[in-house]
N, C-alpha and C positions, 0 to 999 in steps of 0.2 A: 567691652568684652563680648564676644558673639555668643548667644543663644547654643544650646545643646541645639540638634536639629530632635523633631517631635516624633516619639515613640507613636507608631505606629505597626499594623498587621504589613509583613512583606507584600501582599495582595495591595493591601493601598499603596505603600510607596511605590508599585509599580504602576498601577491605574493610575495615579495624581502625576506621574512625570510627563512633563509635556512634548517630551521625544523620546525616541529608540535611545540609546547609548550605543557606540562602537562594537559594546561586547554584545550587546543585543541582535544587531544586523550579523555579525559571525557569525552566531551560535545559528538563525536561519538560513544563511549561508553555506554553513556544512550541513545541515540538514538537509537541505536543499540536495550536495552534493550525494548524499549519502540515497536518494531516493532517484535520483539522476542513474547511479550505479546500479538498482534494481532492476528497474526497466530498460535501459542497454540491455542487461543481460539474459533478461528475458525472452525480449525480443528481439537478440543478437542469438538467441538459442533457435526461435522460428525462424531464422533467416539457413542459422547453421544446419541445423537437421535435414535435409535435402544432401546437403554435402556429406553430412557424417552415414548417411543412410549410405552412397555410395563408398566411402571411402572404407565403412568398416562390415559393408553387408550385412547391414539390418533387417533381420525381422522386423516385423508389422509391432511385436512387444517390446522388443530393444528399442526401437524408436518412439514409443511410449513412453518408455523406462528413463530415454535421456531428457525427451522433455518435461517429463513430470519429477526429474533430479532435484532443479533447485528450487520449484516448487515443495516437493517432500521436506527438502533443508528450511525452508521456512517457517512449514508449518512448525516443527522440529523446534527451530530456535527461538520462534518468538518467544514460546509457553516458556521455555527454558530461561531464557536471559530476562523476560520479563521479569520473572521471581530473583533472579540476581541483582536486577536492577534496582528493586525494593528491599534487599538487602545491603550489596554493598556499594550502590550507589546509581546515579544516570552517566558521569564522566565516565566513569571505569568499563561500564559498557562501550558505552558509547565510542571510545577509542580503541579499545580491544577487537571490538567487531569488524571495524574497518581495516583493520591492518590482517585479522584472519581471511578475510574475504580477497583483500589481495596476493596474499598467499597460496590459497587453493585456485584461484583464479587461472593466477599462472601457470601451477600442478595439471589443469583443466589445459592447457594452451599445448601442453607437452602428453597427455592422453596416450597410451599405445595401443589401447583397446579400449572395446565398448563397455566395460566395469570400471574399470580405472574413469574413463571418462564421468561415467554415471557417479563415481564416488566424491571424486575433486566437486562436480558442479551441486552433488548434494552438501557437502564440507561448504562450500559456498553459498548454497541456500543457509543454511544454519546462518549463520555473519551475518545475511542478509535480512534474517528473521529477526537479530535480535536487534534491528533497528528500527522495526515497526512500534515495540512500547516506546524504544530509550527514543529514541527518534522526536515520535510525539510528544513525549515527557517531556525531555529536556527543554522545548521550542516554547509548550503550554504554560510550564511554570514557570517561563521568565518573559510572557507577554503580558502585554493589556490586555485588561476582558474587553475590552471595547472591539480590539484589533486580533485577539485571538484567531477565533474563525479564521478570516484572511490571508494572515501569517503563515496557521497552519496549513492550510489547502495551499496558498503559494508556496511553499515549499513542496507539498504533496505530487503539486504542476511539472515538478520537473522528473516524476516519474514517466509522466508521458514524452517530456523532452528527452529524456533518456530512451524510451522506445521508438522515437522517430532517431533520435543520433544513432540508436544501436541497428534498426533497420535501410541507412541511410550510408553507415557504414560500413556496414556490410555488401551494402550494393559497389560504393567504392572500392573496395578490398578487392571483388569481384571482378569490374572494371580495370583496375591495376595487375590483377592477378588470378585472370580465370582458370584457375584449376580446383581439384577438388578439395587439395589439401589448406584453401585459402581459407577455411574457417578455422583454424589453428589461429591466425590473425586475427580474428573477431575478438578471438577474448584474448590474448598479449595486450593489444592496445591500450586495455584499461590499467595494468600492472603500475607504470609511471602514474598516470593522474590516486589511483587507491592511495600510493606511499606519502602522495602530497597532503592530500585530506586527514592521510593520518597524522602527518606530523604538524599541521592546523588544529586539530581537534586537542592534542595533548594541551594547548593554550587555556583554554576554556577553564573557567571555575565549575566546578560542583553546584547542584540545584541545590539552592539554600533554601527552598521551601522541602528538599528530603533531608537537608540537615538538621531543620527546624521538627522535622517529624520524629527525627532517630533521639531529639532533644541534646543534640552538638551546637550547643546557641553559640560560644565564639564563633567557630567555623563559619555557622552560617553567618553571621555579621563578615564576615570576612570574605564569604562570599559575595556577599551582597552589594558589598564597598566595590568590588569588582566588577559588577555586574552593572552598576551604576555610575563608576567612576570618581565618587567620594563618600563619605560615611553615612549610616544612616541608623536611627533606634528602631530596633524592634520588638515588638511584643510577643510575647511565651506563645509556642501551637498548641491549641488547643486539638490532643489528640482523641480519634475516634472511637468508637467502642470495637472496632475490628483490630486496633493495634497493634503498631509495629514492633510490638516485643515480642508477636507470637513468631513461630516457627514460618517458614514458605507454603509450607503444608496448611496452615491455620488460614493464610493470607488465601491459598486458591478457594481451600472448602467455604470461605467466608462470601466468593462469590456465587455459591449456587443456595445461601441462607435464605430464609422470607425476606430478610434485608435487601439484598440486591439482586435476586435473583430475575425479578423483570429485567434490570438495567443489563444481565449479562446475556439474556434472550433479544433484549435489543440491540445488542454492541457485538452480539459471535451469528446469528442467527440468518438478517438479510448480508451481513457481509459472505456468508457460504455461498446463499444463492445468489448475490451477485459476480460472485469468483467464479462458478460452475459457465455463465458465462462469459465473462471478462478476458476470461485467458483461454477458452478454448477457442475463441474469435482470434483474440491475440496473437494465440501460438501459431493456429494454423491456417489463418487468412493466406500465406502466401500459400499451401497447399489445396487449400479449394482453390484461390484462383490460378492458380497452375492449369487445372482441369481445363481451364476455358481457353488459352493456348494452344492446346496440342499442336493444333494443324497450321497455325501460323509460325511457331517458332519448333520447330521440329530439332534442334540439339540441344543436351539437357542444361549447360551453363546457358544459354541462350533462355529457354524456358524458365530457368531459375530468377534469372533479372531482369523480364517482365515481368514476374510474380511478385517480386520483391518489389517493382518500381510501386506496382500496383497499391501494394498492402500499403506501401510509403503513403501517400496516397487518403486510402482512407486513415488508416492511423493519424493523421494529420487533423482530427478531428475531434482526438480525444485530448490533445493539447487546445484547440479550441472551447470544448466542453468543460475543459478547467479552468479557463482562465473566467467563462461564464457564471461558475460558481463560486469565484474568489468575489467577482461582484456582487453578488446574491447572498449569502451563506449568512455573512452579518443583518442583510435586512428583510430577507424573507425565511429564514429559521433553519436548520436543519433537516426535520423532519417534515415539510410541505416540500422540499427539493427531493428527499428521497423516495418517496410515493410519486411523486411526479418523472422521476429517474427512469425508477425500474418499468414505469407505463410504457416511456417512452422505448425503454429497452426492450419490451415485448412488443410492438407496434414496428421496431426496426427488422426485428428478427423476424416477424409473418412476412413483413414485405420481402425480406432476401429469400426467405420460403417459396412463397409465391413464384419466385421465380423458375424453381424446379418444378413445381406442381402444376402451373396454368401457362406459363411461356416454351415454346417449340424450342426445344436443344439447341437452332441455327439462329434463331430470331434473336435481333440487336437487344431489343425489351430485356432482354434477362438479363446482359449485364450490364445496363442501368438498373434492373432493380437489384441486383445483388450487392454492385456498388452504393445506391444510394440506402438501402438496408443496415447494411454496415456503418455505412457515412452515421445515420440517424443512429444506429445503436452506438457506438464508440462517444458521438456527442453527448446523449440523454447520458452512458453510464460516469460518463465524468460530470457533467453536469450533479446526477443527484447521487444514486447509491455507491459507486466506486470511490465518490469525495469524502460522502454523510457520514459512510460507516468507517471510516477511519477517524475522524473529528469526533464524531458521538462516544466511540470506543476508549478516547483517550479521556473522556471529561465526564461519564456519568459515574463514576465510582472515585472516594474518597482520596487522598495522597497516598495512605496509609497501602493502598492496595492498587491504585494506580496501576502499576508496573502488572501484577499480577493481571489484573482484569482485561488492558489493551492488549495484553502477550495473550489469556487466550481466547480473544474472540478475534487476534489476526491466525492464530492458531488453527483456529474451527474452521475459517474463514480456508485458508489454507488445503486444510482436508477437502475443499470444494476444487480447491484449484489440480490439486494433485489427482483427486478422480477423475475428472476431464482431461486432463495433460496425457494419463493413462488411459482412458477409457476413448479418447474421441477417437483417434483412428481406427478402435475396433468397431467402436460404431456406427463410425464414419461410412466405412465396408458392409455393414449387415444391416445399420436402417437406411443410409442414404442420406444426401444433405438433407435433405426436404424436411424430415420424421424427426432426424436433430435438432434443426434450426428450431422446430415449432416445439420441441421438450425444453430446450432453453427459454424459448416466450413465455410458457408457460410455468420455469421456476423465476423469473420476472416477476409475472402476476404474482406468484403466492410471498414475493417477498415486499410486496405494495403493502398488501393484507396485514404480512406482519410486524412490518413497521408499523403501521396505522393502530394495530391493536397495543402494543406495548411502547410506544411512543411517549418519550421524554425528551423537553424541548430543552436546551440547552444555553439556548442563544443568549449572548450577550450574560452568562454568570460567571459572577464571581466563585473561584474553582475550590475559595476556601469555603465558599458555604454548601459543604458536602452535604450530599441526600442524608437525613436520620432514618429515614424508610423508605424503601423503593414505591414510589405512587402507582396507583392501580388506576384503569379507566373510570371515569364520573362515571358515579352510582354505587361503584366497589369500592367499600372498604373506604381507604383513607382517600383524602383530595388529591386531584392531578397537580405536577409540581406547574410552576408557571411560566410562561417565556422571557419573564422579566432579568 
């Protein structure tokens, strides 16, 4: 007669398997796809806005206003779906999201004006926000602590695959169809692949480490058997003192308590300043370098897809900068990568500086340095802070509040991205690249600083042995937690 198998924490029987399961490689699979989808459309938005600027005669603030759309919708939806997510689940998100997102998508394809546009691509931000918690959630609680990191950033990677498919398709579309109404196409494209993901996604089991929290033990056993592909015992959750019986409301205020209040200064804090800039590089790379064409490509679709080819180009390096920290992440920590990130983020951005401030307007110099400026900042930010603070976000705060705490420090996070999406072209106009470039190096710097100071290593834990108190720096108060 066979042996019951051995009751154990769901955390071990997933660290003790000595392979992924089938259901395991989907669930980062869609995940994967789900972050694929953000960056296309982000950076199918800086590819499009040149075209919409003409098509729908944009003000300098309406073209603000569309690029910083579905920025707005995210900050919007993470904080939001987060707290659903910890309520009625990560599936439920998790598959709602992606099919609302294909929806307004389309709405965005068919636009007839500059609000309507602005509305569909923030409706679309929202979807897209609330896969920043469920996203990570779902991926974190059903890996190895060993393979976590990895996992997660490898899926995170194909946000940059998505912003080179979405800037690469664009250029295509362009190629096929030079007019101005060809950015109607940018986003159509993606409608077919959304409906697919969604209807992959409905497969998927429920995180049985949140059924294990809401105290649903069949369910989660049922989960579990799923997730692993035959049965397995487990042991009762041991829930937190922040608990999942309270309200959404008890779950946010819990994260700005003495509890966890460092953990949310670390997980919402450099991810702003490294969004301020992340996506104003992003957004309007092909509009600075637009500038430096004039006189060679003298008609505006011409002008357009050298700029474009360009940003390709560098963008192409922030897919490099992640695939560098999916190596790194597990053995050299988190937060040694993201102090080391954002350095490099500001050392990339004086150099493209430099190039308005010390090189002659004609001289070749400048656009090698503004090229390799970029080049260095898009690697260092995937490398350390645009990776770190998405990974740290999902894993310094308990199950119980998970959802809550990742939702809003991509939330906060967010507000950085939306003030730049809105703000750079006006400042773009009144300080000049130079005076921008060098105020982005320098929120770089200050987000080294505060990582460094509230810094909690992460690496390689186990996700059930949630913080009992946020650690403060050696010397303060209670001991720093440990990288083990």
């Amino acid at each position: 007669m066979d042996s019951l198998p051995t009751a154990k924490s769901l955390q071990a029987h997933i660290d003790d398997a000595p392979n992924l399961s089938p259901i395991q490689w989907r669930i980062w699979g869609l995940v994967a796809m789900g972050k694929l989808f953000e960056g296309a459309v982000v950076f199918l938005t800086g590819v499009a806005i040149p075209l919409v600027e003409k098509d729908f005669n944009l003000s300098t603030t309406l073209k603000g206003s569309v690029a910083a759309a579905t920025l707005f919708g995210i900050l919007v939806g993470a904080s939001l779906f987060g707290n659903i997510a910890d309520r009625l689940g990560r599936r439920f998100v998790f598959c709602l999201e992606i099919l609302l997102f294909t929806v307004f998508i389309a709405l965005a394809a068919l636009a007839w004006n500059p609000g309507s546009l602005v509305l569909f691509l923030f409706l679309a931000g929202v979807a897209l926000g609330a896969d920043y918690p469920t996203a990570h959630l779902i991926i974190s609680e059903s890996m190895p602590s060993r393979l976590r990191g990895r996992l997660v950033l490898g899926a995170f990677t194909f946000q940059s695959v998505g912003a080179l498919l979405g800037v690469f398709t664009g250029l295509l579309l362009l190629r096929l169809d030079p007019r101005i109404s060809t950015w109607r196409w940018m986003y159509a494209v993606m409608i077919i692949p959304g409906l697919i993901v969604f209807w992959l996604r409905t497969s998927l089991p429920e995180s049985a480490h949140w059924l294990l929290a809401q105290q649903r033990h069949e369910q989660a056993h049922i989960a579990a058997r799923k997730l692993f592909g035959h049965p397995v015992q487990l042991l009762p959750h041991r829930v937190t003192n922040s608990g999942s019986s309270g309200s959404a409301k008890l779950n946010f205020v819990a994260l700005f308590s003495p509890t966890y209040i460092r953990a949310t200064i670390l997980s919402a804090v450099p991810w702003f300043l490294q969004d301020l800039s992340t996506y104003g590089i992003g957004i309007f790379t092909p509009t600075i370098l637009a500038t430096l064409f004039t006189k060679t490509e003298p008609t505006f679709i011409l002008k357009e897809m050298v700029a474009v080819q360009g940003s390709g180009a560098i963008d192409s390096f922030l897919l490099i900068g992640f695939i560098t920290s999916v190596c790194l992440v597990d053995r050299v920590g988190r937060i040694p990568l993201q102090i080391f990130g954002f350095i490099g983020c500001a050392l990339g951005l004086a150099i493209a500086a430099l190039s308005y401030g010390v090189v002659p307007a004609e001289h070749e110099l400048k656009i090698f340095l503004i090229f390799g400026g970029f080049m260095l900042f898009n690697f260092m930010t995937n490398l350390g802070p645009n990776a770190m603070t998405y990974v740290l976000a999902g894993e310094v705060f308990p199950v119980e509040i998970r959802g809550a705490g990742a939702g809003f420090a991509a939330s906060f996070a967010k507000i950085g991205a939306v003030c730049t999406a809105l703000c750079f072209p006006v400042l773009h106009q009144s300080l000049g690249t130079e005076n921008l470039l060098y105020l982005l190096a320098l929120a770089s710097l200050v987000g080294a600083l505060v990582t460094y100071l509230c810094r909690i290593e992460t690496r390689g834990k186990n996700l059930e042995a949630t913080f009992s108190q946020a650690p403060t720096p050696p010397g303060v108060g209670t001991p720093e937690v440990s990288p083990s």
